[in-house]
C-alpha positions as CSV (number, residue, x, y, z in Angstrom):
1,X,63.4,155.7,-66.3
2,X,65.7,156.3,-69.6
3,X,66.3,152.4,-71.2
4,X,70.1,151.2,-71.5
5,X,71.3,149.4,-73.7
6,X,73.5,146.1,-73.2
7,X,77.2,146.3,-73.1
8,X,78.7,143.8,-74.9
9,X,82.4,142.1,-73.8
10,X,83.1,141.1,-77.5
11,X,86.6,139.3,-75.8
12,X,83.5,137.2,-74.0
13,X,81.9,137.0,-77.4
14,X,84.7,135.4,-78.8
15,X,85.5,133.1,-76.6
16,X,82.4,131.7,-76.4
17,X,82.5,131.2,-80.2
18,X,85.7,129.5,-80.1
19,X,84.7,127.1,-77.0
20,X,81.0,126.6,-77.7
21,X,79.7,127.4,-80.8
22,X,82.1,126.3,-83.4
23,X,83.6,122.8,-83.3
24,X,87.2,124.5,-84.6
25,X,89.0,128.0,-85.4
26,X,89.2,126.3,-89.0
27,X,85.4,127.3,-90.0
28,X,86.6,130.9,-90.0
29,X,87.5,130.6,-93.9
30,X,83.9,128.9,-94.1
31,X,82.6,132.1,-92.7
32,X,84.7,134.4,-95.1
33,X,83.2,132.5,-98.2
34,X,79.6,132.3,-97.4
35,X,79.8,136.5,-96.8
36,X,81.7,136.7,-100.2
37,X,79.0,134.7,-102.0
38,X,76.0,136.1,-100.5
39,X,77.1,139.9,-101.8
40,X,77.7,138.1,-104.9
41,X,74.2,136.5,-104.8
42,X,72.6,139.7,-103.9
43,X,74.2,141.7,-106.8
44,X,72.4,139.1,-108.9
45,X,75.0,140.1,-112.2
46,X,75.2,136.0,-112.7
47,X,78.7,134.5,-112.4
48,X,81.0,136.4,-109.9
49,X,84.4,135.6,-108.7
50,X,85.7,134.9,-105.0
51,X,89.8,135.3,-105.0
52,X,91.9,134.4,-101.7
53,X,95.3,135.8,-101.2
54,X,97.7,134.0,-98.8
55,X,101.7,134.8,-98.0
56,X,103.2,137.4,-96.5
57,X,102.0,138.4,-93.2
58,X,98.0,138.3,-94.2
59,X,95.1,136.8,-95.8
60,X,92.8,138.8,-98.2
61,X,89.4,137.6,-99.4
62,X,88.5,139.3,-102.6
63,X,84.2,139.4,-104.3
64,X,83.0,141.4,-106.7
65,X,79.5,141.3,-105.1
66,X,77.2,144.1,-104.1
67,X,79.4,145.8,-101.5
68,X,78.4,147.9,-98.6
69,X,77.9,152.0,-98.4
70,X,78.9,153.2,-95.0
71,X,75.9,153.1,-93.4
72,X,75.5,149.5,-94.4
73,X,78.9,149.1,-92.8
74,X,78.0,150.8,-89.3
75,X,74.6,149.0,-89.4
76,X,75.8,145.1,-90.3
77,X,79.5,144.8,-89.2
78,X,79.2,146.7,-86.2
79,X,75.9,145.3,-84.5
80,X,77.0,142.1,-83.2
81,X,73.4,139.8,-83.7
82,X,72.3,141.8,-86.4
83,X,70.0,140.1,-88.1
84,X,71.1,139.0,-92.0
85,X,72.4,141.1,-94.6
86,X,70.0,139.7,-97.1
87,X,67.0,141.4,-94.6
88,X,68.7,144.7,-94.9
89,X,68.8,144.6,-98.7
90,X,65.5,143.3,-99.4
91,X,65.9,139.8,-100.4
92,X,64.4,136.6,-99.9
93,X,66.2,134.9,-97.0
94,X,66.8,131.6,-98.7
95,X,68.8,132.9,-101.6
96,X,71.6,133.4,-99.0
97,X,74.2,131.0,-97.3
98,X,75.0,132.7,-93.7
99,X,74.6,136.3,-92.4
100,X,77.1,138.8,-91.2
101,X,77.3,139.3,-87.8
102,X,78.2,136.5,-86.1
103,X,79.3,135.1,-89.2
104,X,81.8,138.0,-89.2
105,X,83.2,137.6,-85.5
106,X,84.7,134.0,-86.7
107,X,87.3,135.2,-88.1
108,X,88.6,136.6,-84.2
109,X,89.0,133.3,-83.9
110,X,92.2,133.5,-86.0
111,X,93.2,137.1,-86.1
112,X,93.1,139.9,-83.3
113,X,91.8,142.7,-86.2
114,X,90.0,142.4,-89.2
115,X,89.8,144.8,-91.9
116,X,87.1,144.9,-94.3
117,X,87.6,147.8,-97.7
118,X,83.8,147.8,-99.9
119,X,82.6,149.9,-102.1
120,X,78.9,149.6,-102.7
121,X,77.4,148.8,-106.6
122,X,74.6,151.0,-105.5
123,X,76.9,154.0,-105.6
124,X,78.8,155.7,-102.8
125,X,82.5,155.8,-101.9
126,X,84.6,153.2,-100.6
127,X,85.2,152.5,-96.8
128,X,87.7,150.7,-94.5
129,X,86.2,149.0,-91.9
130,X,88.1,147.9,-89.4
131,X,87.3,145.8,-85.9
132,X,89.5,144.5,-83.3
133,X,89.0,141.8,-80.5
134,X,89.1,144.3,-77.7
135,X,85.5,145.6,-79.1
136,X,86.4,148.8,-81.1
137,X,86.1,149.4,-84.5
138,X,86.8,152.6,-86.8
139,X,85.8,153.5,-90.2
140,X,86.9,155.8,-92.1
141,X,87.7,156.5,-96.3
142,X,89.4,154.0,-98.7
143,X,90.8,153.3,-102.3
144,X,88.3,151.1,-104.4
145,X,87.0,151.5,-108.0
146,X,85.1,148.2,-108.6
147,X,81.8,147.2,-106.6
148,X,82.7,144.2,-104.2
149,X,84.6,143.9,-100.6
150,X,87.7,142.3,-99.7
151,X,88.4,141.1,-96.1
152,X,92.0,140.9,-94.8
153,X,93.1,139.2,-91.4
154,X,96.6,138.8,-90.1
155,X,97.2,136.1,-88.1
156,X,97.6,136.2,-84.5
157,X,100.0,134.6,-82.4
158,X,99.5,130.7,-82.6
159,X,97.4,130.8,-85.6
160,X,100.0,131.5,-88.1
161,X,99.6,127.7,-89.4
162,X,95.6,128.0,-90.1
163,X,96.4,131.2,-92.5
164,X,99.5,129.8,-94.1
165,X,99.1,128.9,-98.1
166,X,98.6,125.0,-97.8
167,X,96.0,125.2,-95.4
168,X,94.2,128.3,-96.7
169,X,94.2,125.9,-100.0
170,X,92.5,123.0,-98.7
171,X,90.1,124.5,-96.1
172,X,88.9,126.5,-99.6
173,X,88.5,122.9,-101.6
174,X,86.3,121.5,-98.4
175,X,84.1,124.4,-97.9
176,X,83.9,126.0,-101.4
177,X,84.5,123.2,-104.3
178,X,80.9,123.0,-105.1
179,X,79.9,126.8,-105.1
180,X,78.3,128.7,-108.1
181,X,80.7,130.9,-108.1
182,X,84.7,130.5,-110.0
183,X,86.7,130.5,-106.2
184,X,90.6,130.6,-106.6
185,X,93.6,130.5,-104.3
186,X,97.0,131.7,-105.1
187,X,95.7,132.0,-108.7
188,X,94.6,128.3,-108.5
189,X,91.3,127.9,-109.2
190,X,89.3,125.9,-106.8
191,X,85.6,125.3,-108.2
192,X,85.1,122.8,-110.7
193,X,81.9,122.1,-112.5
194,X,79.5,121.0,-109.8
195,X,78.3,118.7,-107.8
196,X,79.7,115.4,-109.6
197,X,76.0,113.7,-109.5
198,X,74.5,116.5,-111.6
199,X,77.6,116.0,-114.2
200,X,76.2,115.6,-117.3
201,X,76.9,112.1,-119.0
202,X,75.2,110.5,-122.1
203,X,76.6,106.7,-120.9
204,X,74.8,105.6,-118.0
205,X,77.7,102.9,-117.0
206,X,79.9,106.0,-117.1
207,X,78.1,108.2,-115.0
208,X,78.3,104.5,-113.1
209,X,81.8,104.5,-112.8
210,X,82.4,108.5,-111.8
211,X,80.4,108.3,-109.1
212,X,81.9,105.4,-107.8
213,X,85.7,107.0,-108.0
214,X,84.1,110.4,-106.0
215,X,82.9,107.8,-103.5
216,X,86.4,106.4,-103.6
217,X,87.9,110.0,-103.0
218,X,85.5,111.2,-100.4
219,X,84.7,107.9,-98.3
220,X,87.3,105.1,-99.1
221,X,85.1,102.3,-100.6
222,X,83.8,101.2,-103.5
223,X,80.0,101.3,-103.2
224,X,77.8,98.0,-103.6
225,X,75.3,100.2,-105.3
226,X,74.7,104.1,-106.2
227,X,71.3,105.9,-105.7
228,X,70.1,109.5,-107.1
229,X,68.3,111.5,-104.2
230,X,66.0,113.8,-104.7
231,X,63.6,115.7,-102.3
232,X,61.9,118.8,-104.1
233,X,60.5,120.6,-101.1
234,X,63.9,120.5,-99.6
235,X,65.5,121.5,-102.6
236,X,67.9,118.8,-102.0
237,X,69.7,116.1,-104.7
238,X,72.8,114.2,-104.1
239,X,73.6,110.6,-104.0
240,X,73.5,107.7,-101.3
241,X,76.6,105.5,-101.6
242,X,75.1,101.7,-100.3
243,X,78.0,100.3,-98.2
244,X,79.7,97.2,-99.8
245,X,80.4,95.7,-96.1
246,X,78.3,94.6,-92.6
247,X,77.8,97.7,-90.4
248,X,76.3,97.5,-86.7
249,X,72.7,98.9,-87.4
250,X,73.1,100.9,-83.7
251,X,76.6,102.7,-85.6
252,X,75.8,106.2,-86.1
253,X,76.4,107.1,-90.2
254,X,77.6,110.5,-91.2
255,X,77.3,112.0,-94.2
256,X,78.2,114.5,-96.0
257,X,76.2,117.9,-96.4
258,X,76.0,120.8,-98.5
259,X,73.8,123.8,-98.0
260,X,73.8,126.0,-101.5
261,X,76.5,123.5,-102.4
262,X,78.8,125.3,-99.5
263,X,79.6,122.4,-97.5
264,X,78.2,122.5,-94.4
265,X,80.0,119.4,-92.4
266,X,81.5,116.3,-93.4
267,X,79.8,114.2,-90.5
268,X,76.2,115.4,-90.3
269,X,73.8,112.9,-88.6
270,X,70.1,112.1,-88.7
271,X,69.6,112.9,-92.5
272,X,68.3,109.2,-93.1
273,X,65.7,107.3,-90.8
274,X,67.6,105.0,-88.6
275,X,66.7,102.0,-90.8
276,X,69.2,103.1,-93.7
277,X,72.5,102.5,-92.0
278,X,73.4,101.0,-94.8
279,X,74.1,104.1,-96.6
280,X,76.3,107.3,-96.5
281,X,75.0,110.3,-98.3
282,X,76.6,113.5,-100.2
283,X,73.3,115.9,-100.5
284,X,73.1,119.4,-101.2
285,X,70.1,121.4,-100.5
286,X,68.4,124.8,-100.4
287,X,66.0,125.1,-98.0
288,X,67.3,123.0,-95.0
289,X,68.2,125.4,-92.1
290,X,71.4,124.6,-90.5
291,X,72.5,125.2,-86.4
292,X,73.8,128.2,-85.3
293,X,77.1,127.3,-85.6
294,X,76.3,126.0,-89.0
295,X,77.9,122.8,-88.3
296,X,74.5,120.8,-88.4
297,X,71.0,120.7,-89.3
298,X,68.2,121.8,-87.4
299,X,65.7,119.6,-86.6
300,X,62.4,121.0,-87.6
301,X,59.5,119.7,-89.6
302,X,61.0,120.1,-93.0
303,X,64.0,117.8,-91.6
304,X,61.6,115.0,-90.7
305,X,60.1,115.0,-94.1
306,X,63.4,115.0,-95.8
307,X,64.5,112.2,-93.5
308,X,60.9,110.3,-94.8
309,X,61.5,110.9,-98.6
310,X,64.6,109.8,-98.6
311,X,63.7,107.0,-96.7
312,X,61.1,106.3,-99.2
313,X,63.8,107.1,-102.2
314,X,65.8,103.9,-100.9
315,X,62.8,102.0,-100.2
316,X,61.8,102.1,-103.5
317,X,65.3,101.2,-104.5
318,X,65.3,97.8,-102.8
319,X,61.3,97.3,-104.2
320,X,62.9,97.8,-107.6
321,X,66.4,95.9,-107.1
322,X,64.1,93.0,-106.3
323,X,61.7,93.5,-109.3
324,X,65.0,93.7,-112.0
325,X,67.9,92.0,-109.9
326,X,67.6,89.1,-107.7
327,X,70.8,88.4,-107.5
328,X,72.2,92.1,-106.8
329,X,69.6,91.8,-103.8
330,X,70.2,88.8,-102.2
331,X,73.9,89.8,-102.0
332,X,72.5,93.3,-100.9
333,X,70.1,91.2,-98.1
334,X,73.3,89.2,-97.5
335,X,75.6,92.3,-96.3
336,X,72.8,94.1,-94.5
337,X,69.9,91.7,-93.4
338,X,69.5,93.5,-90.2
339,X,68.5,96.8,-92.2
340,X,65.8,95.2,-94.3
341,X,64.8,93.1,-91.3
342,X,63.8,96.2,-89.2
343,X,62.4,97.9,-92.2
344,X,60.1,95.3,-92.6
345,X,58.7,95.4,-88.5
346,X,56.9,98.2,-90.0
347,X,56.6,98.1,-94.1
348,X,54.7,95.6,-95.9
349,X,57.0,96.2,-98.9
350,X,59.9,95.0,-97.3
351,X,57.8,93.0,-95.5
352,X,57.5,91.0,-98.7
353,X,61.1,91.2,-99.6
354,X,61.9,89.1,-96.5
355,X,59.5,86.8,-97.1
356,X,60.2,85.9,-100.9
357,X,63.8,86.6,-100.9
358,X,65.3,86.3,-97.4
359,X,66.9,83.2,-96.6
360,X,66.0,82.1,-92.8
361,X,67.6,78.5,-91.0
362,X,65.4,75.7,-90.7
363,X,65.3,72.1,-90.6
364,X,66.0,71.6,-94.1
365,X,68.5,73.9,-94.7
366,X,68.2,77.6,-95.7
367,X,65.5,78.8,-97.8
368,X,63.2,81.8,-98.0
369,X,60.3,81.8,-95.5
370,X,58.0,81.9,-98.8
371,X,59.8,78.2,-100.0
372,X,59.2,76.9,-96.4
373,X,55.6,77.7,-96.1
374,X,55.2,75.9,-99.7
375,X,57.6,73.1,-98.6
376,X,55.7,72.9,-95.3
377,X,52.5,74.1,-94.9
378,X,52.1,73.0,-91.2
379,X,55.1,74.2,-90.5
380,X,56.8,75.8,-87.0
381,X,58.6,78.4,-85.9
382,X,60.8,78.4,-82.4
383,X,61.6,81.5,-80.6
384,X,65.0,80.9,-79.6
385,X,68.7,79.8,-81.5
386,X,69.4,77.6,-78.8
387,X,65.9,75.6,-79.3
388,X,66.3,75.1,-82.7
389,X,69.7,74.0,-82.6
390,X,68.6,70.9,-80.4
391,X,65.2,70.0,-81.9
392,X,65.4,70.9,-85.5
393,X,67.3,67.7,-86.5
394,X,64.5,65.6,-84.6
395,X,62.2,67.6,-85.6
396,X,63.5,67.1,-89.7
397,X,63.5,63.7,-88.9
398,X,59.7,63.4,-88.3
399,X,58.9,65.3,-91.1
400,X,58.2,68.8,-88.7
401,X,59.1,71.6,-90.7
402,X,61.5,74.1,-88.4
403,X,62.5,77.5,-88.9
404,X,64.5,79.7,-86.4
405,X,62.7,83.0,-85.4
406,X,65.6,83.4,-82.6
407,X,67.6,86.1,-84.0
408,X,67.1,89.8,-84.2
409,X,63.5,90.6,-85.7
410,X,62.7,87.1,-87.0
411,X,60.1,86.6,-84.5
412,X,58.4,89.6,-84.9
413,X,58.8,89.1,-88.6
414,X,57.0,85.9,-88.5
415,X,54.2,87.3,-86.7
416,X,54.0,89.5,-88.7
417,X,53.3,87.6,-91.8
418,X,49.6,87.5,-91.9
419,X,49.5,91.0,-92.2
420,X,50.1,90.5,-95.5
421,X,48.1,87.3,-96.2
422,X,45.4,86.0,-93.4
423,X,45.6,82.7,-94.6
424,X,49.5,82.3,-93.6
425,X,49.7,80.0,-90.6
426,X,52.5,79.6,-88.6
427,X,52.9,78.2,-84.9
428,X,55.4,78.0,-82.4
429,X,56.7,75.0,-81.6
430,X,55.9,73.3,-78.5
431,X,59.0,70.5,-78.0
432,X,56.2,68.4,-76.1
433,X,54.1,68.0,-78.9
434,X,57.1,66.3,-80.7
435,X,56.3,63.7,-78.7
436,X,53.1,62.9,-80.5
437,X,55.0,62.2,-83.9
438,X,57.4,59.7,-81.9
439,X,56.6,55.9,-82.8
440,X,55.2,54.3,-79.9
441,X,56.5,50.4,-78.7
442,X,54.6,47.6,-79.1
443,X,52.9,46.4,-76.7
444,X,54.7,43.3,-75.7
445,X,58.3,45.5,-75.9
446,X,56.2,48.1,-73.6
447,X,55.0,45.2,-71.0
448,X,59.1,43.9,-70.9
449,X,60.1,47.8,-70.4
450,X,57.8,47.8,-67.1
451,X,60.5,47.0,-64.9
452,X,63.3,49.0,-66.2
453,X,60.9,52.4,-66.6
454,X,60.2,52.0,-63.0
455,X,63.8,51.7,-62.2
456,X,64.8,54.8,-64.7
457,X,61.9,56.6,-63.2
458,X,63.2,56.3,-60.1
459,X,66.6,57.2,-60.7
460,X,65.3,61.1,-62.3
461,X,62.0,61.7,-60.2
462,X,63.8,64.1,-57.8
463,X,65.0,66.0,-60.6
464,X,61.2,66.5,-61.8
465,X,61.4,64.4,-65.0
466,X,59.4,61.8,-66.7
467,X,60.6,59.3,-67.9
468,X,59.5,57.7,-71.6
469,X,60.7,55.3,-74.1
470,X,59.6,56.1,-77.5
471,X,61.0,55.1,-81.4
472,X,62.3,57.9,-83.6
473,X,64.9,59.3,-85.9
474,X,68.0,60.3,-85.7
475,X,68.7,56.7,-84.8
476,X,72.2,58.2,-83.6
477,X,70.2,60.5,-80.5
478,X,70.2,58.1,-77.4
479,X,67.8,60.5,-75.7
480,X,65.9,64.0,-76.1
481,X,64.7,66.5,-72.8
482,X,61.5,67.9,-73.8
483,X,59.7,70.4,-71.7
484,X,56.9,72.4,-72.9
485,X,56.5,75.7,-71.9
486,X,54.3,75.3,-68.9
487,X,57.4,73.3,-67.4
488,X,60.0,76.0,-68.4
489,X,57.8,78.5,-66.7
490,X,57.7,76.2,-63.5
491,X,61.3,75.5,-63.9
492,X,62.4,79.7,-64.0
493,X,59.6,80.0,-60.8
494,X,61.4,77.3,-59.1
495,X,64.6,78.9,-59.7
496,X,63.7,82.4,-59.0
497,X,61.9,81.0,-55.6
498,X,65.5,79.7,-54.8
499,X,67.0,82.9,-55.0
500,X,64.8,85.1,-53.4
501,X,64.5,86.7,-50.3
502,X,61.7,85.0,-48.0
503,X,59.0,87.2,-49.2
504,X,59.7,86.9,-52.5
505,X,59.9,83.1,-52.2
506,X,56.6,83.4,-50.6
507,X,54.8,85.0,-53.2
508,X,56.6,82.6,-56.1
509,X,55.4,79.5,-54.1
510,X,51.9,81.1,-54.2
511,X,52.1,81.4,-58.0
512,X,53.4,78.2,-58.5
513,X,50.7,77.1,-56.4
514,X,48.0,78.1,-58.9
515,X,49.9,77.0,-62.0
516,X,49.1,73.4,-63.7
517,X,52.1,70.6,-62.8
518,X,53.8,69.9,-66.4
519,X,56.9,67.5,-66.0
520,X,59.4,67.6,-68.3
521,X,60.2,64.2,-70.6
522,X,63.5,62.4,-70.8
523,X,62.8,60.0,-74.3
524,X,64.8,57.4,-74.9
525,X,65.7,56.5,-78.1
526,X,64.7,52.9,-78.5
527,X,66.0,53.0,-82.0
528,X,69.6,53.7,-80.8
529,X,71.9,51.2,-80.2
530,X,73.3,52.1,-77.0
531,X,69.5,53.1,-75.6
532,X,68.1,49.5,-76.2
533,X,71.1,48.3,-74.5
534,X,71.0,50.4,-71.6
535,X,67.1,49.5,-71.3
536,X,68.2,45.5,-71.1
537,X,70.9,45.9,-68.1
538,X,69.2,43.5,-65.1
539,X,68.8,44.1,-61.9
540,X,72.4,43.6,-61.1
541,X,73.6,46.4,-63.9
542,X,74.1,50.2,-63.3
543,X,70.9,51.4,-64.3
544,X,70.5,54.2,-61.8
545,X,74.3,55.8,-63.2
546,X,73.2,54.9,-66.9
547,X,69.9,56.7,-67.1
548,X,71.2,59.7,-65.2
549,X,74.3,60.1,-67.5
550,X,71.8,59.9,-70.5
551,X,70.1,62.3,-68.5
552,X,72.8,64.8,-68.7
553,X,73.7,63.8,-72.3
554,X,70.8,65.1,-73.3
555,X,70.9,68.3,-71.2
556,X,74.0,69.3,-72.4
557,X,73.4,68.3,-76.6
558,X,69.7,70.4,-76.1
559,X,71.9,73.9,-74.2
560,X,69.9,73.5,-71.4
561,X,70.8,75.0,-68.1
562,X,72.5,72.9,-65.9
563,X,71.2,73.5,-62.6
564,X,73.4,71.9,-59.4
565,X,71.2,69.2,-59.0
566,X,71.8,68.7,-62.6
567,X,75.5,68.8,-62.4
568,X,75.6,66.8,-58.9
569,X,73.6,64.1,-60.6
570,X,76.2,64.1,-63.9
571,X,79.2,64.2,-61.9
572,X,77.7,61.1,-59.6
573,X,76.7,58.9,-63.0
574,X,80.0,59.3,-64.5
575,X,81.6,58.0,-61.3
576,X,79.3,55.5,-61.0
577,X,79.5,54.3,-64.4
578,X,83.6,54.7,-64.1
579,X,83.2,52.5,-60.4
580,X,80.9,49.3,-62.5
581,X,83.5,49.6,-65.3
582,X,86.1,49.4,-63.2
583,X,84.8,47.1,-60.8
584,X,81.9,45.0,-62.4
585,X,79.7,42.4,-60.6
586,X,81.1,39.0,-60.8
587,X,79.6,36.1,-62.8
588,X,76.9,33.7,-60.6
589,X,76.9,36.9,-57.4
């Protein structure tokens, strides 16, 4: 049985481009430019000269490249999937920017017929070329006496605007500012001298100051800080612009990418690890393969070690800024903590940033986690915001070094310290060992107390809570709930056996079974005015209302959940209080 060969439906072929392949018609000039370079590249006279023509009723793209004889033309424009132009000629494929072909068939996008005149510099006569959307194409003699091609499309109805001067013009300085090659519109000329990080400069501080405008021009700021990139295997160099404001570490950065210094999008993602969201990048680079649409990059091996060395490139970066600037990096630490912080999870170098130059929260103010371990050798750590918040004053008062490890990373952080020393010890607090460092009564104010501690206890034993009087600092606390975290677990068991189904509640009670009773502890202050007071009402007095209302003073100043026994017991104390107030016992009764 004779083989067949596939019929294409280049209408289909077009459409497909326009809805699926290519973000917009506007990458058509994109397309034009890479073809116009390559058959300069592959002439390989040096220099070379791309010249667009815009007005009338067409567009012309003018090289002076290698050119095509007519068999080239039947075998490269004509084969739709044809693989690249540089294959065909015999050179290596990474000298080259895109391929014809598909390339080619971009430019339906905007027109319904393209004509393409070359005239080979390896001899041979000039041909016309000339395709239309339907799928037909027709060659035939033309009128050249130099070497090179030009391409010619005429706009088709509702794409006069993308062929019109202006936008020719600045589609030409997106895609093609940077090329090798002199590029000119209308007789303007478009290329300048390069990329603006390989500009030469003697002054440092003006090379400085440059780089900083282009970062002005292309991304609106003015960057905290400028770093050269540089991946050799990659061919790649450019810059990464650090950003001089907060940024969410989950946002997604773009940058900007050039492929043989022809831009290949302004918003290419996954170039740096996800650590450096700190920074926007302008690259350009040799060897880095882009999508088919040529839009982004591939993701390939080479990709992920680019993405690495780069990574390392602003690692080392920070490593230095701290070595030669402590100030420039605590105000870099200061805008983008959460970077460095997740860096560090898995870097000892940063690692050691954080701990020497990172300012945490702890009892005595902010300081580097370095400072506190020096400042307190014994010192703690607590695992949430909210626990610091209402023990780290007591816990400053008795001479407990405190330091939050409740936001993002700081716990694992601290753990992770003795990585990088064994002998670093630090614990987690345990808010019932606070307890210990309390002063204790003595023992003829403890024996008076008797009385009223059985009275307080009663008034809080349904709510499963000890109760203790105990002498500490602040003197302005009245009371402090302590549970340790055996009685937070039975606390979240009792409330998750509350709100389960009766199986569910069955298997919690067994848990709870197993576990170790731990009560929580209601202290009160016996240095605070108002405590001692309290502890001295009689028999006739509101004690019941007044230990329950400290009670839920001291829920509410610690952030702990309220739960409805909690909030029945706070309303009742407060209209008990309000009722005695109101209504006191009478003299002599």
């Amino acid at each position: 049985m004779a083989e067949q060969a596939f019929q294409v439906d280049l209408r289909g072929v077009v459409d497909l481009l326009s809805r699926h392949l290519y973000a917009s018609p506007r990458v058509y000039l994109r397309e034009l430019l890479q073809n116009a370079v390559d058959a300069i590249t592959a002439r390989g006279t040096g220099g070379g000269r791309v010249v667009i023509e815009t007005g009338g009723d067409a567009l012309r793209v003018h090289d002076d490249g290698i050119g095509l004889t007519e068999d080239e033309v039947h075998t490269l424009l004509a084969t739709i999937g044809r693989s690249s132009k540089r294959d065909e000629l015999g050179f290596a494929r990474h000298d080259f920017l895109g391929q014809f072909g598909i390339g080619l068939l971009s430019a339906f996008l905007v027109a319904d017929e393209i004509e393409v005149v070359t005239r080979s510099a390896r001899g041979g006569d000039a041909v016309r070329w000339t395709g239309l959307a339907g799928g037909s194409y027709r060659v035939e003699p033309a009128e050249r006496e130099e070497p090179g091609t030009t391409v010619t499309l005429r706009a088709r109805s509702g794409s006069a605007e993308l062929l019109s001067p202006p936008v020719v013009a600045d589609l030409a300085r997106t895609y093609g500012a940077l090329l090798p090659v002199e590029l000119t519109v209308d007789g303007v000329r478009i290329t300048g001298d390069g990329p603006a990080w390989r500009a030469g400069h003697r002054d440092p501080a003006e090379r400085r100051r440059a780089l900083e405008q282009y970062c002005e021009e292309l991304f609106g700021f003015t960057p905290f800080d400028v770093v050269d990139l540089e991946v050799p295997e990659a061919g790649l160099t450019g810059v990464a612009f650090v950003l001089p404001h907060p940024v969410a570490p989950t946002a997604r950065a773009a940058h900007r990418v050039y492929l043989k210094r022809m831009l290949l999008a302004e918003n290419v993602e996954g170039l740096l690890p996800e650590w450096a969201f700190f920074a926007r990048c302008v690259v350009d680079a040799g060897e880095l393969r882009p999508t088919a649409s040529r839009e982004a990059l591939y993701e390939d091996e080479l990709l992920d070690s680019v993405r690495e060395g780069l990574g390392e490139v602003l690692r080392q970066w920070l490593v230095k800024l701290a070595e030669t600037d402590p100030a420039g990096l605590g105000g870099f630490l200061r805008l983008h903590q959460l970077g460095v912080k997740a860096m560090a999870l898995h870097d000892d170098d940063m690692l050691r940033i954080v701990d020497r130059w990172l300012e945490y929260e702890t009892s005595a103010g902010p300081m580097t986690l370095a400072e506190f371990r020096r400042r307190h050798p014994d010192g703690r750590f607590t695992t949430s915001v909210d626990e610091f918040r209402r023990l780290s004053a007591v816990a400053g008062a008795q001479g407990v070094g405190l330091v939050n490890g409740g936001y993002v990373h700081d716990l694992e952080i601290i753990e992770r310290l003795p990585d990088l020393d064994p002998e670093i010890r630090m614990a987690r607090l345990d808010a019932a060992e606070l307890t210990t460092t309390f002063g204790m009564l003595d023992p003829a104010a403890e024996l008076a107390l008797r009385p009223f501690l059985a009275a307080a206890q009663r008034a809080v034993d349904r709510l499963g809570c000890e109760v203790v009087v105990r002498d500490f600092d602040p003197a302005s606390l009245p009371a402090l709930y302590l549970t340790s975290r055996d009685a937070q677990f039975q606390d979240e068991l009792a409330r998750a056996r509350d709100e389960a189904d009766e199986l569910w509640a069955d298997v919690l009670g067994a848990v709870g079974a197993r576990a170790v009773a731990d009560r929580a502890q209601l202290v009160l202050n016996y240095r605070n005015p108002l405590t001692r007071r309290v502890t001295s009402l009689g028999t006739e007095g509101p004690v019941e209302a007044a230990v329950q209302a400290l009670y839920g003073q001291a829920l509410l100043l610690g952030h702990h959940p309220l739960r409805p026994a909690d909030t029945a017991v706070l309303n009742r104390s407060f209209i008990g209080l309000l009722e005695w107030a109101v209504h006191p016992p009478e003299a002599g009764t």
